[in-house]
C-alpha positions, -999 to 999 in steps of 0.1 A, spaced: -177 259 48 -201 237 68 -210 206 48 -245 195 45 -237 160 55 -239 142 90 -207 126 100 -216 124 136 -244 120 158 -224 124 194 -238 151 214 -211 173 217 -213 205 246 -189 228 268 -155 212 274 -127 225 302 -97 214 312 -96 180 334 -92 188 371 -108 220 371 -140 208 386 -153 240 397 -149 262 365 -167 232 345 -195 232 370 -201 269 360 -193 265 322 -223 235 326 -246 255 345 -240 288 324 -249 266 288 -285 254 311 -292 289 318 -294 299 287 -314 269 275 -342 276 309 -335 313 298 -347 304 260 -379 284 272 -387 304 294 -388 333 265 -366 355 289 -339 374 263 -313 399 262 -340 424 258 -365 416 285 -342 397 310 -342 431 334 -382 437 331 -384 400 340 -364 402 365 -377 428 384 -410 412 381 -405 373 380 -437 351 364 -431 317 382 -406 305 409 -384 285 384 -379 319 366 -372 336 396 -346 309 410 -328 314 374 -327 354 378 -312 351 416 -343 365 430 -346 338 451 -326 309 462 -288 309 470 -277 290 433 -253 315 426 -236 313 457 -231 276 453 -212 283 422 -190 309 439 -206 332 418 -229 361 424 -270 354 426 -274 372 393 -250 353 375 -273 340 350 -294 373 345 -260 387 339 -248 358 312 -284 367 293 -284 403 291 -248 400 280 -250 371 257 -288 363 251 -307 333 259 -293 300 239 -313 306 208 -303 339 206 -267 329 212 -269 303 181 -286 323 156 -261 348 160 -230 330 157 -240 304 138 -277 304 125 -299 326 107 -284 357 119 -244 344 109 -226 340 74 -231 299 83 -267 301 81 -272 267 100 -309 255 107 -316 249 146 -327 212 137 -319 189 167 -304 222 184 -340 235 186 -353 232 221 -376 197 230 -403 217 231 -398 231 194 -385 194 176 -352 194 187 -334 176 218 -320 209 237 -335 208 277 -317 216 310 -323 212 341 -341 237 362 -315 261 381 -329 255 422 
């Protein structure tokens, strides 16, 4: 059960063991793809058609269709097209395990993206 009352206002996010700088660098960077992915509207569904066609550089840069980002994280270019069509953009990550879509039920709130009332942003993957 997930009680209706606040007990904490902390942000909390992805943790990793200490001393393992480069898996928390990818763990970080993997939770701000799917937060570009979600305002960007690019989802489990659409990532390949976007991808294949990119609308802006940003969303290009994020799908590894141009720039070397994955390589920098020791990871393939497509690592973040491959993290949304295999988990979904952020929103569709929460409602599923925890929002509308899951037995919790939770409301985005201050989960929502900034652009939608919450607090949620990245930074741009570049």
């Amino acid at each position: 059960m997930v009680l209706p009352e606040v007990i904490s206002k902390e942000p909390l996010g992805p943790v990793v063991r200490r001393g393992d700088d480069d898996w928390f660098t990818i763990v970080k960077w993997s939770l701000y793809a799917m937060l570009n992915a979600e305002e960007m509207e690019i989802t489990s569904q659409n990532v390949d058609e976007l991808a294949a066609n990119p609308k802006n550089p940003d969303m290009a840069h994020l799908l590894g269709k141009e720039g070397h980002y994955g390589e920098e994280l020791k990871l393939s270019n497509d690592w973040a097209h491959n993290i949304i069509k295999q988990v979904g953009n952020y929103g569709e990550s929460f409602e599923r395990n925890v929002g509308q879509g899951s037995d919790l039920k939770i409301k985005r709130g201050l989960n929502a993206l900034w652009n939608h009332g919450g607090i949620q942003y990245a930074p741009p993957v570049r």
